[in-house]
C-alpha positions as CSV (number, residue, x, y, z in Angstrom):
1,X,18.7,-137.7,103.2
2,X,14.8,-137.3,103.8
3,X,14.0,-136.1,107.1
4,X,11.0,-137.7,109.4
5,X,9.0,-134.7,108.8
6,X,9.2,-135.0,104.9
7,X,8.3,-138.8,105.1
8,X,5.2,-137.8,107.3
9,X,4.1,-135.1,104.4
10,X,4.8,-137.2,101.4
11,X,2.3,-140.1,103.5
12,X,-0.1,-137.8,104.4
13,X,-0.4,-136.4,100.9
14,X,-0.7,-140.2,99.4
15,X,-3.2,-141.2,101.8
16,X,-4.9,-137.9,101.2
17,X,-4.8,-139.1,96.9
18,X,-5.5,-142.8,98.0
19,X,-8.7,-141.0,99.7
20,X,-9.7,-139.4,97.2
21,X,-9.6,-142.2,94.5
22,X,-11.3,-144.3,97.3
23,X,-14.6,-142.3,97.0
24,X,-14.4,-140.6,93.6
25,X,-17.6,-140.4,92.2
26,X,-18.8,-140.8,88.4
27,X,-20.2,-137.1,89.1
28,X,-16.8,-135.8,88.9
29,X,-17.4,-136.2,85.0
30,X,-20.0,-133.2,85.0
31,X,-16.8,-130.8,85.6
32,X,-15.7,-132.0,82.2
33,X,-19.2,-131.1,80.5
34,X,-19.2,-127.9,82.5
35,X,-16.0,-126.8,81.2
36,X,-16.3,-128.5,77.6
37,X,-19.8,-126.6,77.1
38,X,-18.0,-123.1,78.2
39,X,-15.2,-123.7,75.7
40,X,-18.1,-124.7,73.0
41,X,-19.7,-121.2,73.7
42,X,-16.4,-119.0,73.7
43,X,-15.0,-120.4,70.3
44,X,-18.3,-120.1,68.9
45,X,-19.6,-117.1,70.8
46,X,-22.4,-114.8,68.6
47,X,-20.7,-112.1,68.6
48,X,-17.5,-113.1,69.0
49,X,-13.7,-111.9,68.7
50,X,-10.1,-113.4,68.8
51,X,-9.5,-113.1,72.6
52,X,-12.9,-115.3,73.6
53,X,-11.5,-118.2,71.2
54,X,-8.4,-118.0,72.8
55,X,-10.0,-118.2,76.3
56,X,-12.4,-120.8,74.9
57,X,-9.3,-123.5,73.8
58,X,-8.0,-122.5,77.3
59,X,-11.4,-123.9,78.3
60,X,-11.0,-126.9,75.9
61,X,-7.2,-127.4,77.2
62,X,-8.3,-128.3,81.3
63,X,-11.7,-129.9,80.6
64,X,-9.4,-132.4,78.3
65,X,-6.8,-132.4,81.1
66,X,-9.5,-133.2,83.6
67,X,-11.4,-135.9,81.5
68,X,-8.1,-137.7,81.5
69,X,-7.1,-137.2,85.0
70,X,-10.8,-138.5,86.0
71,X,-10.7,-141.1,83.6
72,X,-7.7,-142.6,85.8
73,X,-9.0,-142.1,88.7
74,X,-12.1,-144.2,87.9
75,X,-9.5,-147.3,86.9
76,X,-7.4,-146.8,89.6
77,X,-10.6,-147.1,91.7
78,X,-12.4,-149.9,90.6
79,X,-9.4,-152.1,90.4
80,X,-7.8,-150.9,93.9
81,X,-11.5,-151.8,95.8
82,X,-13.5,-153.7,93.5
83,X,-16.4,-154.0,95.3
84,X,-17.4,-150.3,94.8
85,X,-17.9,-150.9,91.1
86,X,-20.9,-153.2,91.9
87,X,-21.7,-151.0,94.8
88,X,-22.1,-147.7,92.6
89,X,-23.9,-149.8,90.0
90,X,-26.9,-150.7,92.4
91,X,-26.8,-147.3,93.9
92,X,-29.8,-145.3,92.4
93,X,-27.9,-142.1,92.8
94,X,-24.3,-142.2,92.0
95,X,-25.3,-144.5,89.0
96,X,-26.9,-142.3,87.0
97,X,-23.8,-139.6,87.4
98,X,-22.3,-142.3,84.5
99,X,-23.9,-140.6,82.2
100,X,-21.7,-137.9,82.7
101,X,-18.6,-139.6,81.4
102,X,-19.4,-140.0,78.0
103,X,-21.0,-136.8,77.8
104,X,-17.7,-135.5,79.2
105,X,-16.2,-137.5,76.4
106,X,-18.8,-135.7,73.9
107,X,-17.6,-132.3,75.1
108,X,-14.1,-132.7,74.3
109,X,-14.5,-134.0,71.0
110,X,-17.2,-131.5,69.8
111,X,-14.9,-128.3,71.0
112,X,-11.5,-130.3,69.5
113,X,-13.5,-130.0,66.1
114,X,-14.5,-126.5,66.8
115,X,-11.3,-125.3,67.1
116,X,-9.3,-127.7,64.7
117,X,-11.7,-128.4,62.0
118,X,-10.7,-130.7,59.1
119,X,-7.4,-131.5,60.8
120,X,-9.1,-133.3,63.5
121,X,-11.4,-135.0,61.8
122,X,-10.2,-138.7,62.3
123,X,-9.0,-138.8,65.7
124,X,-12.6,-137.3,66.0
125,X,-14.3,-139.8,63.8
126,X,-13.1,-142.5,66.4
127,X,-13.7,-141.2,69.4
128,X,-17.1,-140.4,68.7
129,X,-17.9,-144.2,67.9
130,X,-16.0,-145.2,71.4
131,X,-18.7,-142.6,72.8
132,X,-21.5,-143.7,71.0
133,X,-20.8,-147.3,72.7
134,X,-20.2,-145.7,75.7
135,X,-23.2,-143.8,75.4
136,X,-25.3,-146.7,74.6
137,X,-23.9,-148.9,77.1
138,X,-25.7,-145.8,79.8
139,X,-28.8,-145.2,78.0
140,X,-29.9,-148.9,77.4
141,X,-27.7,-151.1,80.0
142,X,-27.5,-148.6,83.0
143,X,-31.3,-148.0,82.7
144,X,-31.6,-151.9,82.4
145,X,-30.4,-152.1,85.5
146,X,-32.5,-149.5,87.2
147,X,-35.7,-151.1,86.0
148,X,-33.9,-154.1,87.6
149,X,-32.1,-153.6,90.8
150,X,-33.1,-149.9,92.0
151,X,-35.8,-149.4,94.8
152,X,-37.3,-146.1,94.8
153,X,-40.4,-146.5,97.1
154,X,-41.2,-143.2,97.3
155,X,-41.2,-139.9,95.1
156,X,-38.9,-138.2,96.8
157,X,-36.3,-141.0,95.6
158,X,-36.8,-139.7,91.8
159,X,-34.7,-136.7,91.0
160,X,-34.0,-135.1,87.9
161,X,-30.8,-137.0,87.9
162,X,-32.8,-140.0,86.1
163,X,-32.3,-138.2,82.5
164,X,-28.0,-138.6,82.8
165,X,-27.6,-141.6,81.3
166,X,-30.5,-141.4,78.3
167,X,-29.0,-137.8,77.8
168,X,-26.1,-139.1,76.3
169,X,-27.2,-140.6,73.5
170,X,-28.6,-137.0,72.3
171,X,-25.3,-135.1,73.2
172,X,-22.9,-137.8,71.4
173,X,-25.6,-137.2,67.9
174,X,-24.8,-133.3,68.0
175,X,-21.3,-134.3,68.0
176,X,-21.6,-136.6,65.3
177,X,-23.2,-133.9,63.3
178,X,-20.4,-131.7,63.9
179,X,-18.1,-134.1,62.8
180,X,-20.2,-134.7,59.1
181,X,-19.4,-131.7,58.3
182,X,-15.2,-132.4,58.1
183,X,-15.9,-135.8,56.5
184,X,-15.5,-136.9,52.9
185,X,-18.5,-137.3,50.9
186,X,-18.8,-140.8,51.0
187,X,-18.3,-140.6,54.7
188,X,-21.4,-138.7,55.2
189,X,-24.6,-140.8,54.4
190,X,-23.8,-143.5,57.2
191,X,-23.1,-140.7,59.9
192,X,-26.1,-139.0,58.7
193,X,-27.9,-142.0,59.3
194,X,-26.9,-142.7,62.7
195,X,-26.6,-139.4,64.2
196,X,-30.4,-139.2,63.7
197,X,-31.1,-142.5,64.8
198,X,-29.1,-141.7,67.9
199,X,-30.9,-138.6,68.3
200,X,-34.2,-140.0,67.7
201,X,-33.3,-142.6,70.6
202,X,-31.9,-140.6,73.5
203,X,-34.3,-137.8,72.9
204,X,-37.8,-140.1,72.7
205,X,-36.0,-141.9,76.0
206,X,-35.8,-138.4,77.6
207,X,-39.0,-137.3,76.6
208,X,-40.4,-140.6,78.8
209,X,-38.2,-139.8,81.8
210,X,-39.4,-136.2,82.0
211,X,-42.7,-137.5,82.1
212,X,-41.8,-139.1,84.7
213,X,-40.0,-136.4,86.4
214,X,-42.8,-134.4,86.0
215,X,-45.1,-136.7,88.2
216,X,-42.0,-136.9,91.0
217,X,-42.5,-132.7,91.0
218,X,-46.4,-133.1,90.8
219,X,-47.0,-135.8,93.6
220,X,-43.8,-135.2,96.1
221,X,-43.0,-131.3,95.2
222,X,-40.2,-129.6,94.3
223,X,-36.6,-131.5,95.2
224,X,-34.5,-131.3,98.8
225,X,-32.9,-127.9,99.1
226,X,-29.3,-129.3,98.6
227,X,-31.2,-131.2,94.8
228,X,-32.2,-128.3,93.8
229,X,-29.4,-127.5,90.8
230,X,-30.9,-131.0,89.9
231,X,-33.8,-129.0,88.1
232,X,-31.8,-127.6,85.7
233,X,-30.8,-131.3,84.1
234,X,-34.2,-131.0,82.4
235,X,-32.7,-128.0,80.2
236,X,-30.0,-130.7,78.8
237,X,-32.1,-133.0,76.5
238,X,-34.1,-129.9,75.0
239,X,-31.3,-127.4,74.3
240,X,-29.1,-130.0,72.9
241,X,-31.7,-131.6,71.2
242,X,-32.5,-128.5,69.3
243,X,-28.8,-128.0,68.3
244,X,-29.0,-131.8,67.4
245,X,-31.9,-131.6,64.9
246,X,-30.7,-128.2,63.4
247,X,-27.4,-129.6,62.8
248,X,-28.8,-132.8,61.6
249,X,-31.1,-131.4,58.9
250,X,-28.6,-128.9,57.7
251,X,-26.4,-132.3,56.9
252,X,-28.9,-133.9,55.2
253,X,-30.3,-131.0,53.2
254,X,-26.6,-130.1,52.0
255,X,-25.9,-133.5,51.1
256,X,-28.9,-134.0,48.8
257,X,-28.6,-130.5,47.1
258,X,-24.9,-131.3,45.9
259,X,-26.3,-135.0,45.1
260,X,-29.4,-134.5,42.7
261,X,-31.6,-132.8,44.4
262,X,-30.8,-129.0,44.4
263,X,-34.4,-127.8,44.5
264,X,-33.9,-128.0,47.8
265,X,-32.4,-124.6,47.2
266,X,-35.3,-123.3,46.3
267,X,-37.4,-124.8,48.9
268,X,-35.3,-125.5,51.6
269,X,-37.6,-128.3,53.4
270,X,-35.9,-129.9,55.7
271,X,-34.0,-126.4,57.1
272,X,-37.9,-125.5,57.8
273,X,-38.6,-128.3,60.2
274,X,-35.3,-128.1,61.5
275,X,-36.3,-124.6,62.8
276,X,-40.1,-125.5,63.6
277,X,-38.5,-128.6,66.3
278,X,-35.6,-126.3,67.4
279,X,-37.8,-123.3,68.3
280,X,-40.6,-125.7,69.4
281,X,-37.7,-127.6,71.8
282,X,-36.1,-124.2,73.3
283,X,-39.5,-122.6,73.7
284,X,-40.2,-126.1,76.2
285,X,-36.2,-125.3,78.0
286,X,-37.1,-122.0,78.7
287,X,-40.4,-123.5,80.8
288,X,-37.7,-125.1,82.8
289,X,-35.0,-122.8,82.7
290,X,-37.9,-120.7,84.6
291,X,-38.4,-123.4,87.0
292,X,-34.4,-124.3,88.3
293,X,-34.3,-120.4,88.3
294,X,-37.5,-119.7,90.5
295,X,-36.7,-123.3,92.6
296,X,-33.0,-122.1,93.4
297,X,-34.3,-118.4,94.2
298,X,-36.8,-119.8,96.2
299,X,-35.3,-122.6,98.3
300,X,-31.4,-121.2,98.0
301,X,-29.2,-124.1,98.5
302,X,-26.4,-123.4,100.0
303,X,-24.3,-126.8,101.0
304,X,-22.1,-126.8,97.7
305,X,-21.6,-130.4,96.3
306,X,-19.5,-131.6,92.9
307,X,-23.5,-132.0,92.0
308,X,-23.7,-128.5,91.5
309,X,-21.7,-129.1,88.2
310,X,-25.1,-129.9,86.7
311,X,-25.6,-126.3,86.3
312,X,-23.4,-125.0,83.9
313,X,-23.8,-127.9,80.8
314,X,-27.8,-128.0,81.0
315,X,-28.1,-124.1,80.8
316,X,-25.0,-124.0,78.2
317,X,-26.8,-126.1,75.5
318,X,-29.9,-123.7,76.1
319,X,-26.7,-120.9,75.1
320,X,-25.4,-123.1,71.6
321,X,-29.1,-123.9,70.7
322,X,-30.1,-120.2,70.5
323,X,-26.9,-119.3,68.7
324,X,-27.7,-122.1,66.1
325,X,-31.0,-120.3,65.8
326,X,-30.0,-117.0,65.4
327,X,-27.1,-118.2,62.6
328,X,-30.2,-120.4,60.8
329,X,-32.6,-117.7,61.1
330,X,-30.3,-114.7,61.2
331,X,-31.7,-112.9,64.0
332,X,-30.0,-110.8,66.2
333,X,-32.7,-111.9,69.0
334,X,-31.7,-115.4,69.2
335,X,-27.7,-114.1,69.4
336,X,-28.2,-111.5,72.1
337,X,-30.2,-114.6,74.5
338,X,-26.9,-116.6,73.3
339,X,-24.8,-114.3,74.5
340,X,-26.3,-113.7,78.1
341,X,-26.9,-117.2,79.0
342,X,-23.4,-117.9,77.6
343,X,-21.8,-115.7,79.6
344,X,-23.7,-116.7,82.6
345,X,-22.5,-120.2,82.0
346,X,-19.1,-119.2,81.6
347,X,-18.9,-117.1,84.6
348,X,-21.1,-120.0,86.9
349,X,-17.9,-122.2,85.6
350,X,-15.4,-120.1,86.5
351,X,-16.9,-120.0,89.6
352,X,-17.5,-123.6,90.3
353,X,-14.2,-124.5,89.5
354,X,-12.9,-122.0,92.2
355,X,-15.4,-123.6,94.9
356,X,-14.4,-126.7,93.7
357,X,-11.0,-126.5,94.2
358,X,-11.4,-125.2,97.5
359,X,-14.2,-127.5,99.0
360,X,-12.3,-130.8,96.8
361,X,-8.8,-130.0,96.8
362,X,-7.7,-127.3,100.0
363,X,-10.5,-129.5,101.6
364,X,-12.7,-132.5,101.8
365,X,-16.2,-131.2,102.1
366,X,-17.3,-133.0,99.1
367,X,-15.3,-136.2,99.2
368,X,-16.4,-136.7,102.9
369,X,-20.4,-135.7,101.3
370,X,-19.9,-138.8,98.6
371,X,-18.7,-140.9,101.3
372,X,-21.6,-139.9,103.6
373,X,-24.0,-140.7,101.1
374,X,-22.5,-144.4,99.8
375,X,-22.3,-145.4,103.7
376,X,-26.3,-144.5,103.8
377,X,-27.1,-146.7,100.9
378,X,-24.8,-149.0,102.5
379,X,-25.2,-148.9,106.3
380,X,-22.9,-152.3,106.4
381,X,-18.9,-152.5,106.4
382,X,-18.4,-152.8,102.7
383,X,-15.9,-153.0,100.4
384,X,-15.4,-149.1,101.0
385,X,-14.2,-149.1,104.3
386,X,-11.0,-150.6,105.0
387,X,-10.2,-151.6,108.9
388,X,-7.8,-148.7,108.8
389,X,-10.8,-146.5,108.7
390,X,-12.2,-148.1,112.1
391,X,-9.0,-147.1,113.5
């Protein structure tokens, strides 16, 4: 027979998960890329040896754990309090944090090939086109409704946070072109096709946002102490966009050698301009890499949010990118600035997930935070306070 005192605990910790699935953010979904881009860099680290691949699928094991655990969460909330769905829509913030779910998605899939090849092919195949809509569904209809619905009077209201959901499109096209690699020949010409259309997409769209951006820093200055990991976001589209377009014209050149065209042996073209735009891309990352790392030394934020998961996936494509380039190129330069920004990232995640589950789990610092900031947007009783919360 239960005892009062165990019916008191097991209430206290459902209202404490009810709580949490009240005001779980879309954000959440960066711990996935965090921890997806760390496994990424250990199973494929430069330099690498048995015991980082095995801590890399460890890596690959919670991020999946997590992306499903978060993916429930998000159902469970929308249909227990409906009106936050609409809520977070219209909210010029938390919206964009979307973006993080299919790159989440992206992350899993690209590490499952990496460590399964061939045998994961299929499962693979599909996902990546439930991504791709996904993807697109951020990149075209979220943005849509920015242009639409969100009110950002002044410059201050633009953060870096604006490139999530057009970054998508660029991280679910390096996947892609992960996947061409496992696929049958007959496979390949349509994904080769669309991975670049996809690439050309997100990448042109995040071209126009930092832009953008780039006024936001030049008329209102450098973001709020507690934005400023948001500076690193800017890293994302470039890094991954140079491990996009290597990977994409190493597809397409090996597919024309072994059909009809092997001077490409000779003279491999399109491997050139893959390296020209890669090098071109990481040499513009870097610019910003310099920036988040001067902004952050300079203004030291210190209030940790789940926001700071914005860290680790930005700087880790900067870590793949340069390991592409030193394979392609076969320079040891290009693996030795792999391998200390890889680390770094692994290390940041390692940490991030230990303040995480202390400021999220042992606590509510960041839950209440995400609360805080929804009841700002919306000053009103909404849909996310219940009358027990008056109480």
């Amino acid at each position: 027979m239960l005892e009062k005192g165990d019916v008191l605990a097991r209430r206290s910790i459902a209202d404490m998960l009810l709580y949490r699935i009240k005001h779980f953010s879309p954000a959440w979904f960066g711990m996935v890329m965090g921890t997806g881009i760390s496994g990424a860099i250990l199973v494929d680290y430069p330099f690498g040896a048995e015991w980082l691949r095995d801590i890399g699928i460890a890596f690959w094991a919670f991020a999946t754990g997590l992306l499903i655990v978060f993916c429930i969460m998000s159902v469970l909330r929308y249909v227990l309090f409906p009106g936050t769905f609409k809520q977070v829509l219209l909210h010029p913030m938390q919206s964009m944090f979307w973006g993080c779910m299919p790159m989440g998605l992206s992350s899993v899939i690209a590490d499952t090939i990496g460590i399964f090849g061939k045998s994961a092919v299929w499962p693979c195949y599909i996902l990546w086109w439930i991504d791709l809509a996904l993807s697109l569904a951020c990149a075209w209809l979220l943005v849509f409704v920015g242009f639409v619905h969100h009110r950002r009077k002044e410059p201050a209201g633009l953060n870096a946070v604006i490139l999530l959901p057009v970054v998508t499109l660029v991280v679910n096209s390096s996947t892609g072109s992960l996947i061409i690699e496992h696929l049958p020949d007959n496979w390949k010409p349509h994904m080769i096709v669309m991975t670049t259309l996809v690439w050309g997409n997100g990448e042109v769209l995040a071209y126009a946002f930092t832009c953008v951006y780039c006024w936001r820093l030049l008329t209102g200055n450098m973001p709020d102490r507690e934005m400023m990991i948001s500076c690193f976001l800017p890293v994302g589209p470039l890094g991954q966009g140079a491990y996009g377009f290597l990977l994409n014209t190493q597809n397409l050149e090996t597919y024309l050698v072994k059909h009809g065209y092997p001077i490409l042996l000779q003279i491999p073209v399109f491997r050139y301009v893959g390296v020209i735009v890669a090098v071109v891309m990481v040499g513009f990352a870097t610019f910003w890499l310099f920036c988040a790392v001067a902004g952050c030394l300079y203004y030291r934020p210190k209030r940790f949010a789940v926001a700071w998961w914005g860290l680790s996936f930005p700087v880790g494509t900067y870590a793949v990118a340069t390991n592409e380039l030193g394979k392609v190129l076969n320079a040891d330069a290009f693996r030795v600035v792999s391998c200390i920004v890889g680390t770094t990232v692994v290390l940041v995640s390692i940490s991030l997930s230990i303040a995480t589950f202390y400021f999220a789990v042992l606590r509510d610092n960041v839950v209440r935070n995400l609360e805080m900031e929804m009841e700002e947007f919306y000053p009103e009783p909404t849909a996310l306070r219940d009358e027990s919360d008056s109480v």
